[in-house]
N, CA, C and O atoms as a CHARMM CRD file, in Angstrom:
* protein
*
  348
    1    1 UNK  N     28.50700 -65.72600   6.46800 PROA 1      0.00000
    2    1 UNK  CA    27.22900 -65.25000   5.94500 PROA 1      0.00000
    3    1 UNK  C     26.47100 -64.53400   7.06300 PROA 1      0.00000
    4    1 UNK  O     26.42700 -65.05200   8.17900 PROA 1      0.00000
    5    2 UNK  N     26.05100 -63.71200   6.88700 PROA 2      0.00000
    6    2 UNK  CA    24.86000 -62.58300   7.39400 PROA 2      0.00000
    7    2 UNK  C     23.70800 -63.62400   8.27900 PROA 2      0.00000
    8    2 UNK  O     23.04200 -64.38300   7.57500 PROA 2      0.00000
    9    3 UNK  N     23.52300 -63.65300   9.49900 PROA 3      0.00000
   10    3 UNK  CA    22.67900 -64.26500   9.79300 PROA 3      0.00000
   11    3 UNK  C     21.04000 -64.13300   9.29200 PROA 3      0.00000
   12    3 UNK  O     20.19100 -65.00900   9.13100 PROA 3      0.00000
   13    4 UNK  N     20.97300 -62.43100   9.09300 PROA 4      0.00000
   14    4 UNK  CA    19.80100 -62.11400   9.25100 PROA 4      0.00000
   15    4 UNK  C     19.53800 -62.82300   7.44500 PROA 4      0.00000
   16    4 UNK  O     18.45600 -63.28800   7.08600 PROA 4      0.00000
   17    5 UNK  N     20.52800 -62.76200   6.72500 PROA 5      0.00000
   18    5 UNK  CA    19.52000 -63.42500   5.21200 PROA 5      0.00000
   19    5 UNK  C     19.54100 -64.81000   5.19600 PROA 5      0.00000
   20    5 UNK  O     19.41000 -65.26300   4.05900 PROA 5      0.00000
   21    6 UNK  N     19.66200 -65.64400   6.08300 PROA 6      0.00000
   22    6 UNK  CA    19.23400 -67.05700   6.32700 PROA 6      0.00000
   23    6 UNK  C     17.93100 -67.17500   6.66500 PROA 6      0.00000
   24    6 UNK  O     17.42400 -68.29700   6.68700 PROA 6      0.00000
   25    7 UNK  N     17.03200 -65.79800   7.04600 PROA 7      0.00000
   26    7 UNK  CA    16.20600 -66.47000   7.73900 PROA 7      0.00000
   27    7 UNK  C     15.06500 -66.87700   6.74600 PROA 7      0.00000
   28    7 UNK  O     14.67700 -66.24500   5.76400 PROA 7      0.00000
   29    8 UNK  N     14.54000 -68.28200   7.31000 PROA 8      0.00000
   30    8 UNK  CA    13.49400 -68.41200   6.12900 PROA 8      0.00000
   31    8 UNK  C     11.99800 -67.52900   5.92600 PROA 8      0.00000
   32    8 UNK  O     11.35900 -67.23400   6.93700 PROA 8      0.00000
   33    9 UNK  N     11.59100 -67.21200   4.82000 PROA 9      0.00000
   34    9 UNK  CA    10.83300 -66.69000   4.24500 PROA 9      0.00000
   35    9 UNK  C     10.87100 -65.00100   4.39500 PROA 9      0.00000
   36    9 UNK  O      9.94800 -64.18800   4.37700 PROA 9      0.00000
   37   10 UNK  N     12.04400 -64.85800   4.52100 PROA 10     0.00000
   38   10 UNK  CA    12.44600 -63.43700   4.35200 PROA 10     0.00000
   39   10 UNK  C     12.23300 -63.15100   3.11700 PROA 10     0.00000
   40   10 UNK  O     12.41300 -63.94800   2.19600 PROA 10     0.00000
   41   11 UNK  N     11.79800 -61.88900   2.98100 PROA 11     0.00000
   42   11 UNK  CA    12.12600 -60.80900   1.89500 PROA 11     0.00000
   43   11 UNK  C     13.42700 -60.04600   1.30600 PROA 11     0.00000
   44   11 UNK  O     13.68600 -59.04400   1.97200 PROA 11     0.00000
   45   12 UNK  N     14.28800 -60.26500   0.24800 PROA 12     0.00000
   46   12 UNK  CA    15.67200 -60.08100  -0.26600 PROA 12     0.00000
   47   12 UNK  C     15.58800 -58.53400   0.25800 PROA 12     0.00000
   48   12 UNK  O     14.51500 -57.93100   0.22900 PROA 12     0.00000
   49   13 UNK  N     16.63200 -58.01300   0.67500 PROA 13     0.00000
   50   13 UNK  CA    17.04500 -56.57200   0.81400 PROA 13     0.00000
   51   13 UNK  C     17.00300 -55.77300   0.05800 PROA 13     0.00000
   52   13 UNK  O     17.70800 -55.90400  -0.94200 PROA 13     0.00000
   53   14 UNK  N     16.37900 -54.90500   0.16500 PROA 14     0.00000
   54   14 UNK  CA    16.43000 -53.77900  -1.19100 PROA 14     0.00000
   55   14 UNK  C     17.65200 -52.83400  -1.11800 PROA 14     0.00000
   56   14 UNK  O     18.04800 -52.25200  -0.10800 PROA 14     0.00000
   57   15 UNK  N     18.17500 -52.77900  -2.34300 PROA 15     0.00000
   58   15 UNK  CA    19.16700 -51.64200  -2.46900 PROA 15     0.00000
   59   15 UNK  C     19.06900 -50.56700  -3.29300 PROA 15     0.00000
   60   15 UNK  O     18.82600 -51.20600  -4.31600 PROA 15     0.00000
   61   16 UNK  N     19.06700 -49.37100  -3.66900 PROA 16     0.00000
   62   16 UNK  CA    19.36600 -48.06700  -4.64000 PROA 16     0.00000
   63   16 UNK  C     20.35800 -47.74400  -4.74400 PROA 16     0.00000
   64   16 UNK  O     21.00200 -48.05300  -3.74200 PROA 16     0.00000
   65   17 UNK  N     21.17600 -47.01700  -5.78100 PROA 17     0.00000
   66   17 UNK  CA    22.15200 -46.04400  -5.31900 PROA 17     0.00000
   67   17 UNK  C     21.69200 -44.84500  -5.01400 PROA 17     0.00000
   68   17 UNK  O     22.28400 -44.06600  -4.26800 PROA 17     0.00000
   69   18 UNK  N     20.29300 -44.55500  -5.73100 PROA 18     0.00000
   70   18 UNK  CA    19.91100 -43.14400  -5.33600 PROA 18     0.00000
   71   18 UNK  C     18.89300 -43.07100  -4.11900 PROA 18     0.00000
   72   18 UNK  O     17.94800 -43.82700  -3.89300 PROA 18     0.00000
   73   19 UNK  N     19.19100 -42.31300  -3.61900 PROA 19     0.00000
   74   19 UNK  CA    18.02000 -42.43200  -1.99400 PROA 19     0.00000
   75   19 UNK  C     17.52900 -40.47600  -1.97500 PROA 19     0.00000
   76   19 UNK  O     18.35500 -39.56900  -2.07600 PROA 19     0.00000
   77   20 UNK  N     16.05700 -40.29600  -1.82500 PROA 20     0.00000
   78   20 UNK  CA    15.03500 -41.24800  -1.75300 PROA 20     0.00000
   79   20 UNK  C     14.93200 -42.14500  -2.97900 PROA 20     0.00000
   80   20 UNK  O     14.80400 -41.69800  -4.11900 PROA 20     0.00000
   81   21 UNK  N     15.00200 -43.53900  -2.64800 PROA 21     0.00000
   82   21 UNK  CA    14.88300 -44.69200  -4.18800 PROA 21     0.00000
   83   21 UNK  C     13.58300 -44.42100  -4.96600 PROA 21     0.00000
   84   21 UNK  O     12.74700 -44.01400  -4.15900 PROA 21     0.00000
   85   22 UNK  N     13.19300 -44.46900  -5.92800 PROA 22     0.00000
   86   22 UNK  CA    11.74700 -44.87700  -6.56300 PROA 22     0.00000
   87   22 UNK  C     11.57100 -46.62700  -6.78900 PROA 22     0.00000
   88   22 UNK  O     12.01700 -47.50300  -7.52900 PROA 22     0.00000
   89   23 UNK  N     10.62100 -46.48600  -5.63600 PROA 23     0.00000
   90   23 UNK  CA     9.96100 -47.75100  -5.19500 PROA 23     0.00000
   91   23 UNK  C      9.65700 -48.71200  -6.56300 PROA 23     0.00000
   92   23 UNK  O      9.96100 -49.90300  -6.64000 PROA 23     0.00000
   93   24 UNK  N      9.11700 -48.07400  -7.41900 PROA 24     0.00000
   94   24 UNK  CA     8.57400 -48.51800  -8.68500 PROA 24     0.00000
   95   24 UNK  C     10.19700 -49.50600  -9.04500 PROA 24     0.00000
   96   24 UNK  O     10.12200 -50.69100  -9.37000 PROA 24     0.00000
   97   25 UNK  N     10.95500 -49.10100  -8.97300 PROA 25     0.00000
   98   25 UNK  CA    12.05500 -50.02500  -9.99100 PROA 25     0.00000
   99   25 UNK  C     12.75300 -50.51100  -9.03300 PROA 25     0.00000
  100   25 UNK  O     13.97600 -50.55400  -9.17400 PROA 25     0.00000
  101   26 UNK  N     12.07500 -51.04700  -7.69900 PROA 26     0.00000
  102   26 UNK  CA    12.93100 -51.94000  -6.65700 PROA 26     0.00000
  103   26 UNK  C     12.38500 -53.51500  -7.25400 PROA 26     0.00000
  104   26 UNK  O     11.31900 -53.68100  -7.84600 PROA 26     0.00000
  105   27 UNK  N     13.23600 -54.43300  -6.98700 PROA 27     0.00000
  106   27 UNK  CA    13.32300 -55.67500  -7.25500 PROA 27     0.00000
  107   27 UNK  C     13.53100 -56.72400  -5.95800 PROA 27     0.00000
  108   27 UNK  O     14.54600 -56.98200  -5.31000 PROA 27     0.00000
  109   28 UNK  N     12.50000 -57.09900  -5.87400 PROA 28     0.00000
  110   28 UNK  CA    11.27200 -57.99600  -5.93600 PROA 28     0.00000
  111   28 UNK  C     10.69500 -56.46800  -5.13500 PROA 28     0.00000
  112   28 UNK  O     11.17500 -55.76200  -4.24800 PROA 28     0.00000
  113   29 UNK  N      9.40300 -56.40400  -5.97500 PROA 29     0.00000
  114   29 UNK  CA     8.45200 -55.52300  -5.34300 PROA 29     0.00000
  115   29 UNK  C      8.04800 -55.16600  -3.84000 PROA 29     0.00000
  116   29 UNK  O      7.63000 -56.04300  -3.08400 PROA 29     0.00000
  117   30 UNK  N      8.15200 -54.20700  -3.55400 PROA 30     0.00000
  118   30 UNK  CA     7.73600 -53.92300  -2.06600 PROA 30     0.00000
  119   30 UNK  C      6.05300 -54.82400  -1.90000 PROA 30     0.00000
  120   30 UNK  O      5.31800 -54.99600  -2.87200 PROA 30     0.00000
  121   31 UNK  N      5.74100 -55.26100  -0.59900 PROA 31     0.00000
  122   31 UNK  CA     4.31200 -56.28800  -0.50500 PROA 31     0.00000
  123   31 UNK  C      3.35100 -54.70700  -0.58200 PROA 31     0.00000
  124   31 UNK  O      3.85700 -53.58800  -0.50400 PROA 31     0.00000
  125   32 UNK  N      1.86000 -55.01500  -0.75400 PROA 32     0.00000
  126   32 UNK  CA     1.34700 -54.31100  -0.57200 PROA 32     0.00000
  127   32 UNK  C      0.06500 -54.59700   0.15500 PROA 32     0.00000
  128   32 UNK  O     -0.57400 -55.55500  -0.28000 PROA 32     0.00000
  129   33 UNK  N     -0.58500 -53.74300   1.50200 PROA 33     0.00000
  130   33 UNK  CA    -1.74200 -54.43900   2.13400 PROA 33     0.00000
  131   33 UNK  C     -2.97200 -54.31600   0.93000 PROA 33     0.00000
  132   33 UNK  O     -3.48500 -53.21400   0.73500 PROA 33     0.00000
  133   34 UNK  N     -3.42100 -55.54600   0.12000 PROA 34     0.00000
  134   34 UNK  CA    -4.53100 -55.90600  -0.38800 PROA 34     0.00000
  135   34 UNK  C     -6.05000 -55.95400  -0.32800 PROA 34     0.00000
  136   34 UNK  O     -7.07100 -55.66200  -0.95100 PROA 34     0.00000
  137   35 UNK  N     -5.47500 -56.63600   1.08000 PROA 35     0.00000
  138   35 UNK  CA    -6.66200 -57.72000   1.46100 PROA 35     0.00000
  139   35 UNK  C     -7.73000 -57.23700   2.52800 PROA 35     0.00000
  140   35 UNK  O     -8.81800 -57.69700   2.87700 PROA 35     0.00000
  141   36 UNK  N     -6.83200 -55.88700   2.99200 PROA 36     0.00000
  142   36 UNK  CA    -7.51900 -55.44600   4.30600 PROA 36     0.00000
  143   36 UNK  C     -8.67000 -54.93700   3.85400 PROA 36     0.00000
  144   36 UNK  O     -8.69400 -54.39700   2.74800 PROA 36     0.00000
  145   37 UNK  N    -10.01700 -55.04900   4.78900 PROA 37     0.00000
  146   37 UNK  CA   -11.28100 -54.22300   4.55500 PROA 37     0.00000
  147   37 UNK  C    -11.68000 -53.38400   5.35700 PROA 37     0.00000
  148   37 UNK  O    -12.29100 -53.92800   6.27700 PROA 37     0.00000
  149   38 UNK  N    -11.60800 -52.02100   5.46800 PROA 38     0.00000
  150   38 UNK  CA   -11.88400 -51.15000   5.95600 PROA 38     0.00000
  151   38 UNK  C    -13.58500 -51.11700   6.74900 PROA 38     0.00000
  152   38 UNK  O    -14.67700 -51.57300   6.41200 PROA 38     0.00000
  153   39 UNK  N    -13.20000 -50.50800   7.66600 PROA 39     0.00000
  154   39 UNK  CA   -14.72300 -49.92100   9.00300 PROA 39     0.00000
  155   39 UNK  C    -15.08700 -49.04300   8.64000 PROA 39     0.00000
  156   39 UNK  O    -16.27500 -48.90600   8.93500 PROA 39     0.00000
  157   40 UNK  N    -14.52600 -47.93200   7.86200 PROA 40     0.00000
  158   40 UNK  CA   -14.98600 -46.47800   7.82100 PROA 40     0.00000
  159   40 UNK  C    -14.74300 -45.90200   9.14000 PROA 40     0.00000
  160   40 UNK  O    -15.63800 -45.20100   9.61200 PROA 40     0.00000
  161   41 UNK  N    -13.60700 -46.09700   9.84800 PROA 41     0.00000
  162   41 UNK  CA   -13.68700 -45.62100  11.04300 PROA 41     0.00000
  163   41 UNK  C    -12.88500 -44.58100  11.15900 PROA 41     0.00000
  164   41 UNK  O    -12.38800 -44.28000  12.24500 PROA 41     0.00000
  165   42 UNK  N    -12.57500 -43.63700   9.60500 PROA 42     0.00000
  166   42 UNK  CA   -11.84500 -42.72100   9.55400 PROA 42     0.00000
  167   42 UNK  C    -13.16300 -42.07800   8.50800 PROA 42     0.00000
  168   42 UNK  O    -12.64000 -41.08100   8.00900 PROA 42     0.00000
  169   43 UNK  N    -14.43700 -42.17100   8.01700 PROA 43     0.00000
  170   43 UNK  CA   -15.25400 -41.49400   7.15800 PROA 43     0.00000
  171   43 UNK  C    -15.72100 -40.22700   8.04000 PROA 43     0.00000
  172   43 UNK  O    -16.11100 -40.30400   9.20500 PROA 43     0.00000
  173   44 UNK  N    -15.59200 -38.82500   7.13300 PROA 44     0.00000
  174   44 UNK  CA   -15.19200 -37.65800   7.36500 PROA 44     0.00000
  175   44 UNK  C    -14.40700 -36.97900   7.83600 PROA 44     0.00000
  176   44 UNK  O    -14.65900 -35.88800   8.34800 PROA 44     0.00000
  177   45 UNK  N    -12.96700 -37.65200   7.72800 PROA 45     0.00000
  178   45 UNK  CA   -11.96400 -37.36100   8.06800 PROA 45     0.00000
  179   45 UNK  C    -11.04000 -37.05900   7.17200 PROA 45     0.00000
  180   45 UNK  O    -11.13300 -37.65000   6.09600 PROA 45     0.00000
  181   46 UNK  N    -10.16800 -36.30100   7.31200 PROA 46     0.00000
  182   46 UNK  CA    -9.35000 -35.67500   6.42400 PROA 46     0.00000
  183   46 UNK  C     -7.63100 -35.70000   6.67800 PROA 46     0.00000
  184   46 UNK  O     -7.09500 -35.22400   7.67900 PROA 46     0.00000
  185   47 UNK  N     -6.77400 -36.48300   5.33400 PROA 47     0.00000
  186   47 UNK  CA    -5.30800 -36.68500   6.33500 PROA 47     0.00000
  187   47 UNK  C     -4.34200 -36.28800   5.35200 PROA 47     0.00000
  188   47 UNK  O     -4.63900 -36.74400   4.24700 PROA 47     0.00000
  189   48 UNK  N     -3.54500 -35.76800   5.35500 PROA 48     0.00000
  190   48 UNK  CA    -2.24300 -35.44100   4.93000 PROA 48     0.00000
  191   48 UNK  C     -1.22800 -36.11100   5.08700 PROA 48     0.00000
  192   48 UNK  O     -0.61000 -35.99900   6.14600 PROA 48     0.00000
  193   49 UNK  N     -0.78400 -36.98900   4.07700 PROA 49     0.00000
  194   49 UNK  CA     0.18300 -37.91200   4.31800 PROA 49     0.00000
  195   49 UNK  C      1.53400 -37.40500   3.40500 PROA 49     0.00000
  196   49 UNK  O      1.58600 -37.12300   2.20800 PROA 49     0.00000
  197   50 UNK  N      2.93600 -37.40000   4.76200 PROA 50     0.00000
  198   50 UNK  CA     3.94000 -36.83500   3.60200 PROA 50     0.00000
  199   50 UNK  C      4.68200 -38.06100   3.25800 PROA 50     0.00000
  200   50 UNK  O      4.60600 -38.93300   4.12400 PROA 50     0.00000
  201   51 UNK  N      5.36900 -38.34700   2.23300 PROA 51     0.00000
  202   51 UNK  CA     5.74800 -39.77500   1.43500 PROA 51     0.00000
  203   51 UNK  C      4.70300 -40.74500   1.20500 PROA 51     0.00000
  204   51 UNK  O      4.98800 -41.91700   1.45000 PROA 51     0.00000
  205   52 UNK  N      3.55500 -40.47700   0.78300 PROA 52     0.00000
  206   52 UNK  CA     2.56600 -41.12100   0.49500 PROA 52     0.00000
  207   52 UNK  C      3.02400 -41.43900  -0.74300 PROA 52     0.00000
  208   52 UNK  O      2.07000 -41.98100  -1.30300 PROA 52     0.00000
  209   53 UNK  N      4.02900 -41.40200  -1.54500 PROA 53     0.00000
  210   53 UNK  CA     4.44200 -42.50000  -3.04600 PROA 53     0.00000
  211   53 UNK  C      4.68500 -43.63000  -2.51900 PROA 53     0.00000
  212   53 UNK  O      4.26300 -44.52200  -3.25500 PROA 53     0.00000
  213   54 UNK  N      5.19400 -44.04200  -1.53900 PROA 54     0.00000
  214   54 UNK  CA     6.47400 -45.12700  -1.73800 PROA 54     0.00000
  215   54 UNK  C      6.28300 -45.36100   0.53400 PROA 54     0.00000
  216   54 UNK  O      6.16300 -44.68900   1.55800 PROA 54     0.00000
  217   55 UNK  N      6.36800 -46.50300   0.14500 PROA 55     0.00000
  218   55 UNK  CA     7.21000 -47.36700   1.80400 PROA 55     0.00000
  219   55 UNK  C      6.02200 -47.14600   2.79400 PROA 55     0.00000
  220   55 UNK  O      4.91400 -47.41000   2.32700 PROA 55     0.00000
  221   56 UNK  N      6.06500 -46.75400   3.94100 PROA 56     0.00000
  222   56 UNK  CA     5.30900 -46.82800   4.97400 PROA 56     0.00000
  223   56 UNK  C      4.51200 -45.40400   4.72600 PROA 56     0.00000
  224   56 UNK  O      3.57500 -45.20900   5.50000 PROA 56     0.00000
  225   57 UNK  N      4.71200 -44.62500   3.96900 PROA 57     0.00000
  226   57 UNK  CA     3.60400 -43.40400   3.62900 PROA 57     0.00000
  227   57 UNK  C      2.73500 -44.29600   2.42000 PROA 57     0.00000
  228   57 UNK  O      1.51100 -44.26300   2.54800 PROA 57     0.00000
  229   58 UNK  N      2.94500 -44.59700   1.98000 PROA 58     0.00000
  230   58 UNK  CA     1.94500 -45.22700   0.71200 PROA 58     0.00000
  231   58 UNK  C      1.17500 -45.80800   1.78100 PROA 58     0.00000
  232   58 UNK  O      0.08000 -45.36900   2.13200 PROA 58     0.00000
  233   59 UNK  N      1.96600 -47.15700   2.48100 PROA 59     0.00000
  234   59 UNK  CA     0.88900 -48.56900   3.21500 PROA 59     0.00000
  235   59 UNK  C     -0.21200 -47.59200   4.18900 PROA 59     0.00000
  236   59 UNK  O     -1.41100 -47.87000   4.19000 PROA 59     0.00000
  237   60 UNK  N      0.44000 -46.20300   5.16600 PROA 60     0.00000
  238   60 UNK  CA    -0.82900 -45.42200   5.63900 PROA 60     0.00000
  239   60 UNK  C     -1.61100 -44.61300   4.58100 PROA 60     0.00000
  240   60 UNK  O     -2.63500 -44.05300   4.97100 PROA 60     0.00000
  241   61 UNK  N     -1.25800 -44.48900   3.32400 PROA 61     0.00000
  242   61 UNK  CA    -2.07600 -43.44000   2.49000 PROA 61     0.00000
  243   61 UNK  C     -2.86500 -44.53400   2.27100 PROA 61     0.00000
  244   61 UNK  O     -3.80700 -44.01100   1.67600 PROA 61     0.00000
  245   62 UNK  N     -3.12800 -45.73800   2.35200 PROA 62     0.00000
  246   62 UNK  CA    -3.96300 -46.97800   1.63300 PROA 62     0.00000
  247   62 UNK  C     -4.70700 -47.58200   1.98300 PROA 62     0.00000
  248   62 UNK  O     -5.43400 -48.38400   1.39700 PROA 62     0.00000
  249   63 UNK  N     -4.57900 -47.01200   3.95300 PROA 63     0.00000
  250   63 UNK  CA    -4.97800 -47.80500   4.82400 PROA 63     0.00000
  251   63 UNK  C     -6.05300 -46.84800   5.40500 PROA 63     0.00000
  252   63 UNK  O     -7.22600 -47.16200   5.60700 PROA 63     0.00000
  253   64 UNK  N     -5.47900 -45.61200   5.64900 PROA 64     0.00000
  254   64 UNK  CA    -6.75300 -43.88900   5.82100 PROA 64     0.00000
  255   64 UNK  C     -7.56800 -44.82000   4.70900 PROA 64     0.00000
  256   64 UNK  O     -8.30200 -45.74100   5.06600 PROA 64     0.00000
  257   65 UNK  N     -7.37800 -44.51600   3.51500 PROA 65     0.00000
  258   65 UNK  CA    -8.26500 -44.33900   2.56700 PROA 65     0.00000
  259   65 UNK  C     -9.38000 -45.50100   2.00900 PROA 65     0.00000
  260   65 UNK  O    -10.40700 -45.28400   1.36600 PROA 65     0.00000
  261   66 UNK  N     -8.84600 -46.77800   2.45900 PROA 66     0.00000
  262   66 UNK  CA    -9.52900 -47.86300   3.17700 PROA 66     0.00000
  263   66 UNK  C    -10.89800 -47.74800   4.43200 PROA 66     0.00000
  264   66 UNK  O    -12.03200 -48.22500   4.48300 PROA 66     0.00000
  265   67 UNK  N    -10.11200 -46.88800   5.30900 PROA 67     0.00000
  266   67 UNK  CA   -11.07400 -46.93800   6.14800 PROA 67     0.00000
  267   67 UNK  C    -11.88000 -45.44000   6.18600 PROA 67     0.00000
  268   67 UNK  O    -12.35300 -44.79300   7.11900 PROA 67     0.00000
  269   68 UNK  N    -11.82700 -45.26500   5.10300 PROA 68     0.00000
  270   68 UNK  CA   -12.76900 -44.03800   4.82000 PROA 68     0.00000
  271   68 UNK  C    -12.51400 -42.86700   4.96000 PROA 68     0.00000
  272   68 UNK  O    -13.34800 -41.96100   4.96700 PROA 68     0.00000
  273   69 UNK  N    -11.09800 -42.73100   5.11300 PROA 69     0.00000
  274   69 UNK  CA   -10.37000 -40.88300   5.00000 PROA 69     0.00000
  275   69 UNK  C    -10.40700 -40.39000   3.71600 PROA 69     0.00000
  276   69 UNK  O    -10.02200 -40.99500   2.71600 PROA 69     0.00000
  277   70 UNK  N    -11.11900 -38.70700   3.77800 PROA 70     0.00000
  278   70 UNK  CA   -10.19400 -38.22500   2.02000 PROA 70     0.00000
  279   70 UNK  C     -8.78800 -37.98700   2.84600 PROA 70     0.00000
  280   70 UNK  O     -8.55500 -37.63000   4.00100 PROA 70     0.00000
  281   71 UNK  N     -7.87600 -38.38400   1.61600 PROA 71     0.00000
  282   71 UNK  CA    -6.32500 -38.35100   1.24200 PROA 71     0.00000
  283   71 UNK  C     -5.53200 -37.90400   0.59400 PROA 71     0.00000
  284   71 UNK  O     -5.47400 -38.13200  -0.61400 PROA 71     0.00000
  285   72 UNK  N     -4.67100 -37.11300   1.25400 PROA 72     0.00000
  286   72 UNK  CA    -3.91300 -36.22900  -0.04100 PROA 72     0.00000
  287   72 UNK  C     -2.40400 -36.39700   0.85100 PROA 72     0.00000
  288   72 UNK  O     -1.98200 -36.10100   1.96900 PROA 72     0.00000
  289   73 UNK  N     -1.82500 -37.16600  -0.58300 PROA 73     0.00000
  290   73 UNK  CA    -0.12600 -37.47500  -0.13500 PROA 73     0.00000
  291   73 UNK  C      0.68700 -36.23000  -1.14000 PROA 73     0.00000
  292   73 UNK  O      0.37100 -35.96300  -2.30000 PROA 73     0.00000
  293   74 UNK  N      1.89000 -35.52800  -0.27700 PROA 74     0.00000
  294   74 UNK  CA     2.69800 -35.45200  -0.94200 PROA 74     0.00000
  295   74 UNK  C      4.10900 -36.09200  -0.85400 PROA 74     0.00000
  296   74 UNK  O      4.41800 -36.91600   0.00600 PROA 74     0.00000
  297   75 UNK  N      5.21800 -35.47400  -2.16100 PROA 75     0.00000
  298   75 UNK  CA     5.74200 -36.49300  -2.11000 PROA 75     0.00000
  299   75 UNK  C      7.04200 -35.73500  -3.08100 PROA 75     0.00000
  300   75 UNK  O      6.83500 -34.61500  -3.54800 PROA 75     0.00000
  301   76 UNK  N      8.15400 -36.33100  -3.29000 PROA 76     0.00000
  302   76 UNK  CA     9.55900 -35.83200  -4.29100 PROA 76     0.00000
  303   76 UNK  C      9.14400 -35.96800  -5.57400 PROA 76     0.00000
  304   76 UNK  O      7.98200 -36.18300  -5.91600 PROA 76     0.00000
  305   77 UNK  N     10.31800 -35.81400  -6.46600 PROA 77     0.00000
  306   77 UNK  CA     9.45800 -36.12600  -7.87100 PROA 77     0.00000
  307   77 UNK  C      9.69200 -37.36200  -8.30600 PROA 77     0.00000
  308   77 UNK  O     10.65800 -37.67200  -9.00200 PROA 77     0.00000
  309   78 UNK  N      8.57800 -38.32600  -7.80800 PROA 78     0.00000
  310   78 UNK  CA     8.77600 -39.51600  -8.01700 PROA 78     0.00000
  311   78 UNK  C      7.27300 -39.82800  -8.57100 PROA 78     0.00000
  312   78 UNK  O      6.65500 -40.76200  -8.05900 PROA 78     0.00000
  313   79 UNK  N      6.81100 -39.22300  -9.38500 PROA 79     0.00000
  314   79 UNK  CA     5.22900 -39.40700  -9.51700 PROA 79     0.00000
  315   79 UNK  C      4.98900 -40.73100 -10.01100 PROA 79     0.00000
  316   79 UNK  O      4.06500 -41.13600  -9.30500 PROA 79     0.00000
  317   80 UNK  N      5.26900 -41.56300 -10.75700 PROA 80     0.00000
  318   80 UNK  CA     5.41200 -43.19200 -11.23500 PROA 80     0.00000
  319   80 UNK  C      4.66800 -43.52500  -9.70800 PROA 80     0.00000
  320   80 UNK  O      3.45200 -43.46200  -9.52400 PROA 80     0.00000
  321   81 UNK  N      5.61900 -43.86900  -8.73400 PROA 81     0.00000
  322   81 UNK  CA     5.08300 -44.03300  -7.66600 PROA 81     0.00000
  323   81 UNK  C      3.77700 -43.78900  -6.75800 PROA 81     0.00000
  324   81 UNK  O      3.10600 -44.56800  -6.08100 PROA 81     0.00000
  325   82 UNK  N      3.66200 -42.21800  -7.03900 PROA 82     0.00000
  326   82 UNK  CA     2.42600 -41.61900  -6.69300 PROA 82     0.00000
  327   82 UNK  C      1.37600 -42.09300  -7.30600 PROA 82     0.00000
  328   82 UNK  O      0.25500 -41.95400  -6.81500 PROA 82     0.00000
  329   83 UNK  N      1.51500 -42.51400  -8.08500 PROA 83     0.00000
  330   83 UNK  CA     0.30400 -42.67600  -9.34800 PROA 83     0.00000
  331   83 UNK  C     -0.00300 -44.40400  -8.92500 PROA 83     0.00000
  332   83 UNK  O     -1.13100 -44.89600  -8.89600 PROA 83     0.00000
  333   84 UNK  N      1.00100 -44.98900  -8.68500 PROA 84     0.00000
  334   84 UNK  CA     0.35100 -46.47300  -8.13900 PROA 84     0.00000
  335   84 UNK  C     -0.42000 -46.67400  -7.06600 PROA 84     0.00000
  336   84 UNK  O     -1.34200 -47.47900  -6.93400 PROA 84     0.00000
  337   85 UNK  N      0.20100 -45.55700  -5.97600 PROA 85     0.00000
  338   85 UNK  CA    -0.88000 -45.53600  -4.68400 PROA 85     0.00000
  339   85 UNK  C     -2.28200 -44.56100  -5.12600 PROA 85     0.00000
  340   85 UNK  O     -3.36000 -44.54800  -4.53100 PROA 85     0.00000
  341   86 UNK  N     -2.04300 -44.06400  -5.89000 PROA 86     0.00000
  342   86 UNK  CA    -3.51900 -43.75500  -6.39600 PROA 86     0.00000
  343   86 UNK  C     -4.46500 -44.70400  -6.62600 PROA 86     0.00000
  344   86 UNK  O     -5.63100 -44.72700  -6.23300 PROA 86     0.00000
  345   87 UNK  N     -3.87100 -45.48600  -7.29500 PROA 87     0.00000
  346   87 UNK  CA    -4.87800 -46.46100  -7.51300 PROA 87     0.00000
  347   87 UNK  C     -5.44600 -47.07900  -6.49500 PROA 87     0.00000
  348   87 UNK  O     -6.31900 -47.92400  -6.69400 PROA 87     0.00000
């Protein structure tokens, strides 16, 4: 056995066959930062995020926009995705 999936309170590995995957139909859901509360220590600032649907472009499109950036992600045609980090 794989050492690394013993470890406790790991997160199961995600797999696709298609890559870039759409995040939306991965199983068990990617985590998402919630909880964080923004400084505004990005208000009047302006950011361009590319893969802002899905993975570590979403968690910075969420996190600018938290702390007070306007945000504009682009992204493949995976809009399902796009449309959740909108929210």
């Amino acid at each position: 056995m794989d050492p690394r999936e013993m470890q406790v309170g790991s997160t199961p590995r995600q797999h696709q066959e298609k890559q870039p995957g759409i995040e939306s139909k991965m199983q068990p859901r990617p985590p998402q930062p919630s909880d964080y509360q923004g400084t505004n220590k990005l208000k009047g600032k302006a950011s361009l995020i590319t893969g802002g649907d899905s993975g570590i472009g979403r968690a910075v499109a969420i996190l600018y926009a938290k702390e007070g950036a306007d945000v504009a992600i682009s992204y493949l045609d995976e809009h399902g995705d796009a449309e959740e980090t909108k929210k």
